[in-house]
N, C-alpha and C positions, 0 to 999 in steps of 0.2 A: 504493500500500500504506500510505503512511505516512497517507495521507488516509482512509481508511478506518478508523484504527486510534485518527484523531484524534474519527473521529465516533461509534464504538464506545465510545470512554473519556468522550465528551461525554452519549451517550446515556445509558449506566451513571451518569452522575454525575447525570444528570436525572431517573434512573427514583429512585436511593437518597435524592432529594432530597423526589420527589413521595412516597415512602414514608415519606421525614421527617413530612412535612407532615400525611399522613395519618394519621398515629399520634399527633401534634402533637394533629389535629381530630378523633378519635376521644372519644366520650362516654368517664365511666368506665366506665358497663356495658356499655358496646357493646365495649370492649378486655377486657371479659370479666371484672374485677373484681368479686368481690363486696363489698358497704356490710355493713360488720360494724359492730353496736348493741353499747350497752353493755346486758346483762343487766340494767337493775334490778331490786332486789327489796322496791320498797313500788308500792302499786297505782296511784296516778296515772302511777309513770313507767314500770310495767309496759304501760298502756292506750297511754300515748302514742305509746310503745317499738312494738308492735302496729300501734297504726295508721299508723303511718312506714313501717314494714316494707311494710305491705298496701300502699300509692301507691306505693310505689317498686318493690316487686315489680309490681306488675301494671297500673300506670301506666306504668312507663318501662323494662318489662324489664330491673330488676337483677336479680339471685342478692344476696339477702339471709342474713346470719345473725346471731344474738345471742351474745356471748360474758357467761358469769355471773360474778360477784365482784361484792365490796362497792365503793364510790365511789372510795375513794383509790385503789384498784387499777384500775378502768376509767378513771379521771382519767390515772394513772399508762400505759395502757395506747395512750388516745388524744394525750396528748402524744407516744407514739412511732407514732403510727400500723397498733399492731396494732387497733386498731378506728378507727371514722370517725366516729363520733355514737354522741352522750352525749344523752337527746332532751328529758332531764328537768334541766339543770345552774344549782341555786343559784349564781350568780354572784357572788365574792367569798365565800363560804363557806370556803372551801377553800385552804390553802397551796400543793396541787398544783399546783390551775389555778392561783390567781395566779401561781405560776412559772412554768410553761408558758406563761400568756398573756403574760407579761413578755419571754418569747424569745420570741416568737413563732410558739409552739409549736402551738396551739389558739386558736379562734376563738369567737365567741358570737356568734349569729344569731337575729334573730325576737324572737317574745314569746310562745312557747305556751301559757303559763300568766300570767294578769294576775291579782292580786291576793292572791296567796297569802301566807299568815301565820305565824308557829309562836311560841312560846313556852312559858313552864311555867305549868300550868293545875292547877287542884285541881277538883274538883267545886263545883256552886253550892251544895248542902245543905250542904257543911262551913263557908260564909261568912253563910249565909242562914238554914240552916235545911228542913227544907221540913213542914209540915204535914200533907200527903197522907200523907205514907210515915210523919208522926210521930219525926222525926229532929228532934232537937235542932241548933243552931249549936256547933259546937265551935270553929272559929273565927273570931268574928264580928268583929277586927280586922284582921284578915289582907288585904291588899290588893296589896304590894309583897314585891318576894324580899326586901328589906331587914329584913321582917316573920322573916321563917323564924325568925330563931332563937331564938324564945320559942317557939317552937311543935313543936319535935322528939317530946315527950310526944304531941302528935295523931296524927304520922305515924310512929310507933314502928316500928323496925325491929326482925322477929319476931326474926332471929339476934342482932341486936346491940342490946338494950333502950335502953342509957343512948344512942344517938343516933336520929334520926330517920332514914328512906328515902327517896331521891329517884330515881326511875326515870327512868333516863338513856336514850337510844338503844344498839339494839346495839354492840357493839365493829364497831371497822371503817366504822361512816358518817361521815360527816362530822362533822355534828350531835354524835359522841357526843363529840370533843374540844374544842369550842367548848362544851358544857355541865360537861366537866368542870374546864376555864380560867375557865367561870362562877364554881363552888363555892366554885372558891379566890381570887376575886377580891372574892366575896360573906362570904368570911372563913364559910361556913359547911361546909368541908373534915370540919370534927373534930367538928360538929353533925350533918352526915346521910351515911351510909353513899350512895355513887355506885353503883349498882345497875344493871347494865346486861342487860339480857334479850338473850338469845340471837339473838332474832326477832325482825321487826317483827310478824308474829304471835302471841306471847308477849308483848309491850307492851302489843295489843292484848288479847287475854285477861285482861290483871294488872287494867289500869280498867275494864273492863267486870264482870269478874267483883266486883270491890269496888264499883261505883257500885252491881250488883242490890242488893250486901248492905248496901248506903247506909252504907261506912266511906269514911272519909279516905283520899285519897292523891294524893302529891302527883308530876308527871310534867313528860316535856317531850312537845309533840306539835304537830301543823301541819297545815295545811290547803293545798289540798284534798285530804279523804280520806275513807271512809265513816265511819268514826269520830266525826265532827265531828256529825255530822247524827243520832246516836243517843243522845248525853247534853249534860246542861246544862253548862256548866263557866267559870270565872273565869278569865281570864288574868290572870297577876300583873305588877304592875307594876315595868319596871327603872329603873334610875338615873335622873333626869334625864340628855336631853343624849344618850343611846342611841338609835341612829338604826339600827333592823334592816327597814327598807325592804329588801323581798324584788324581785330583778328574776331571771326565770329566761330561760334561754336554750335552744336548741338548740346544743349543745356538738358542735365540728366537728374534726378534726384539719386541721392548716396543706395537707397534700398534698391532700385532700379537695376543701379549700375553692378550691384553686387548680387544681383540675384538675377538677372537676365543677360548672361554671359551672352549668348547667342545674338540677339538683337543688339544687344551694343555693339558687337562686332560688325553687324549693320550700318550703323548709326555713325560709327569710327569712318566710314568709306562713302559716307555721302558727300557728294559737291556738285551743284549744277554751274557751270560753267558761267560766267557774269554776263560776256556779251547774250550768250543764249535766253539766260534769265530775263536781261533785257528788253531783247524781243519779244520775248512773253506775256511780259506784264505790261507791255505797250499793244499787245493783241488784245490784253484782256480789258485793257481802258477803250481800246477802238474799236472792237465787237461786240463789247460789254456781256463778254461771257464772266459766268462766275467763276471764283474757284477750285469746286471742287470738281467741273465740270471741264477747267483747264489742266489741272491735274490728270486728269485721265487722258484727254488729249495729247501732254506731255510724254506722257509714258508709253502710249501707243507711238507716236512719230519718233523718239528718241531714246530707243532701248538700249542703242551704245553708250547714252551714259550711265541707266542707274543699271544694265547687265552685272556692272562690275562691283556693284553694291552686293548683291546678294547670292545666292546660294543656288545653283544649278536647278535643283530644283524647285526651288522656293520662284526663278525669274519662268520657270513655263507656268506653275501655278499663276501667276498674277497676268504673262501675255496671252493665259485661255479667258481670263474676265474685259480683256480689254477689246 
């Protein structure tokens, strides 16, 4: 009896052990977890956002979802692991992540995006001129933000005359508190009203609609994005000695990256090419396709890029849904 009772308690202890192990070696979608995205809402990390979704859904059978808010709050949301990727994350941008990445909170993987840029840009006719359109130079010394503050009269703020306008990023992105630490660093706080539009679509709207009517205005904006590729524009020069070297990542949460070996190795090998993106995201503002509907169109016309993302068999699964 006592023999048996010993092989029963040996058995049990080998089965809860092989159960250990098993759930140990369980993928994360296979343990039935869904990879929750951070929402963004400007269009490269909308497309990118999209097509991560699409491989991982239908490459490696996750349940995917997207949760929406602004950066700090997805940043904020992936250091605690209510979402798992962030697909679009300026690195060093951000007080968040550097916090988190400093506990070792969040991880940064890959290079999805090489080459991208931003700063504050005016139009080229406000430094140049342009002829065609019969626009004067209004300001033909303007070169550096250190320039601005002889020039508030060009970029007049309609509510507030006696200073100039500077269109900030929405409240809430990253970008719009590292422009506003600019203003006041550039001693030009009490020269230009910080204006920040609602929307990245309302940004967009403000300099388009003033470049048709060839007025002055002066912005913060970055690339890659459809924008870039529809008007001329200057970027202004900062300080000597400013080093805004753009490196982006696939922004990962710590449980993520340590528990979905397989897909981060994914995730490591993603990059869509910048010119390509380009052209993309200026299809998707001229055909007014959405994104997740440009994502798939991506992936069907350009299998030699993300082929090399994924796994043999994981890239016939996802080219039988496309």
């Amino acid at each position: 009896m006592k023999y048996k009772k010993t092989l029963l308690t040996s058995l049990l202890s080998l089965g809860l052990l092989a159960g250990s192990v098993s759930s140990q070696a369980a993928g994360w979608c296979e343990s039935g977890k869904p990879v929750k995205f951070a929402g963004l809402n400007w269009e490269s990390g909308m497309l990118l956002t999209d097509v991560l979704q699409i491989v991982l859904k239908e490459g490696y059978g996750c349940e995917t979802d997207s949760l929406p808010g602004n950066s700090i709050t997805m940043e904020n949301a992936l250091s605690s692991n209510d979402i798992q990727v962030f697909a679009e994350e300026w690195v060093g941008r951000s007080e968040v992540w550097n916090k988190a990445a400093s506990a070792g909170k969040v991880v940064g993987v890959g290079a999805p995006i090489v080459g991208a840029v931003e700063g504050w840009y005016v139009p080229r006719y406000v430094v140049e001129g342009d002829a065609k359109r019969k626009l004067e130079a209004k300001a033909p010394s303007l070169k550096a933000i250190t320039d601005l503050a002889q020039y508030t009269e060009v970029f007049r703020d309609p509510e507030e005359p006696a200073k100039g306008r500077f269109y900030n990023c929405p409240a809430g992105w990253t970008c719009e508190l590292d422009n506003s630490a600019m203003l006041k660093s550039y001693g030009l706080e009490d020269k230009f009203t910080n204006f920040r539009p609602g929307t990245g679509p309302a940004l967009d709207a403000a300099v388009l609609s003033s470049y048709k009517r060839g007025e002055p205005i002066l912005f913060y904006y970055w690339s890659p994005t459809p924008l870039m590729g529809q008007v001329d524009l200057v970027k202004l020069e900062e300080k000597p000695g400013v080093d805004k070297t753009i490196t982006i990542k696939v922004g990962l949460s710590k449980d993520f990256h340590e528990q979905a070996p397989e897909l981060v190795a994914v995730l490591e090998k993603v990059n869509l090419p910048i010119d390509l993106l380009n052209q993309n995201l200026a299809r998707m503002a001229k055909e007014r396709i959405d994104s997740p509907k440009l994502a798939k169109a991506f992936l069907k016309e350009h299998p030699e890029v993300w082929h090399a993302w994924v796994s043999e068999d994981a890239a016939k699964k996802i080219d039988a849904t496309l």
